[in-house]
C-alpha positions, -999 to 999 in steps of 0.1 A, spaced: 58 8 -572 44 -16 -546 68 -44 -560 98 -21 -556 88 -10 -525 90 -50 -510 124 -55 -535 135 -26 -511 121 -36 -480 137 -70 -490 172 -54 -493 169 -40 -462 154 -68 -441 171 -93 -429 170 -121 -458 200 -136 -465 222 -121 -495 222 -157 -513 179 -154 -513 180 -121 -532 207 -128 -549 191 -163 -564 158 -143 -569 176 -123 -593 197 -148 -612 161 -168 -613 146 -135 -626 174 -133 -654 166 -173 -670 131 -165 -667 131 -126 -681 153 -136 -710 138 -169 -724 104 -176 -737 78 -175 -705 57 -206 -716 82 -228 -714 89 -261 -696 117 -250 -681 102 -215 -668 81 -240 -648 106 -255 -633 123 -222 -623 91 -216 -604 90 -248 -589 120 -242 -575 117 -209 -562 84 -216 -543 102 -247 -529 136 -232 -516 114 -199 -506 135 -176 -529 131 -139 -526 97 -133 -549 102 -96 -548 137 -98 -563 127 -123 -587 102 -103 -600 119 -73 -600 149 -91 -621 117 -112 -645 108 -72 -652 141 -57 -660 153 -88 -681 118 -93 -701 124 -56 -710 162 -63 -720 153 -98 -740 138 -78 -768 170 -59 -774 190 -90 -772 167 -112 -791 187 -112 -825 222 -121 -806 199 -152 -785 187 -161 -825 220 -165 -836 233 -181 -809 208 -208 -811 208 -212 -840 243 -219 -841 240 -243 -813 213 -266 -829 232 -270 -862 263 -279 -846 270 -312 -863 285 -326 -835 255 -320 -816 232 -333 -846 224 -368 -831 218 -351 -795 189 -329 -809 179 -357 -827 173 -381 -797 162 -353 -773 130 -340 -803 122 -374 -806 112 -383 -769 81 -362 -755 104 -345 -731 119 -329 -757 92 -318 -777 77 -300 -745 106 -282 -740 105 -264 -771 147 -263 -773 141 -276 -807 137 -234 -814 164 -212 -820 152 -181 -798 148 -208 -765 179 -223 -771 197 -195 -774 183 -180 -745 183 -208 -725 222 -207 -731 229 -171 -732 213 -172 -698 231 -197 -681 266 -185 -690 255 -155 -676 238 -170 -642 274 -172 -624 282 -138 -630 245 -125 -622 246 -145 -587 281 -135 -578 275 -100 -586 244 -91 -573 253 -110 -540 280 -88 -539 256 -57 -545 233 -64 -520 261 -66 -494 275 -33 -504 239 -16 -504 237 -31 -466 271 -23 -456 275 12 -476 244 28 -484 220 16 -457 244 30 -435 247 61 -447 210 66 -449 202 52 -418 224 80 -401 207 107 -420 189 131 -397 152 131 -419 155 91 -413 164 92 -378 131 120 -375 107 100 -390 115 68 -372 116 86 -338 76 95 -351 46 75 -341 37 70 -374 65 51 -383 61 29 -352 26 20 -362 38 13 -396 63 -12 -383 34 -31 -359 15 -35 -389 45 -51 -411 49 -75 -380 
């Protein structure tokens, strides 16, 4: 509850759209591949080091770990079609055989696949929940925000030292 309370609080601060947005699209690679992977590490890297949304990464990490296992037979398949792609043969081939590659793991079907299924599906996710994010602040945090329960318990003293100890 406390993470979706700051995934919230993060929607209606005032981080920038394209933060929550890459949280999310981070949270998707990482929810839907393998999590003790190379590349998971590098996801974190980077969203430590260009001070991504964490809430809405995790958030996203949750809801697409939970999704993975339903998907997990269409991520097989996928991979495994990708690594016996003859054309692709000598690539695998070369990439298992330096230590990069081995420690990557791509060399098994369920990462592969969902390394791939993933990032086809990383445009769409960014686009889309960019877009969402700016039609919850421009619609629905409105709306709420004009309510007359909101406007009441803002107005109160509580609320006020609430918001002292958030700054």
């Amino acid at each position: 509850m406390r993470l979706l309370a700051k995934f919230l609080k993060a929607l209606n601060s005032e981080a920038s759209p394209w933060q929550i947005a890459l949280g999310i699209t981070l949270g998707l690679i990482v929810g839907l591949t393998p999590l003790m992977r190379l590349h998971n590490l590098v996801i974190l890297f980077l969203l430590l080091f260009f001070r991504i949304n964490i809430a809405s990464f995790l958030v996203a990490f949750g809801f697409f770990s939970g999704l993975a296992y339903l998907l997990d037979p269409v991520m097989i398949s996928l991979g495994e079609s990708v690594l016996t792609a003859g054309s692709l043969q000598d690539l695998w081939t070369a990439w298992y055989n330096s230590s990069v590659g081995r420690l990557s793991q791509f060399n098994h079907t369920l990462t592969m696949g969902s390394l791939v299924l993933s990032l086809l599906a990383s445009p769409l996710v960014l686009l889309a929940s960019r877009y969402l994010v700016l039609q919850y602040r421009q619609r629905l945090m409105v709306w709420v925000s004009k309510l007359k329960l909101v406007q009441a318990l803002k107005a109160s003293r509580l609320y006020q030292i609430y918001e002292s100890l958030g700054n």
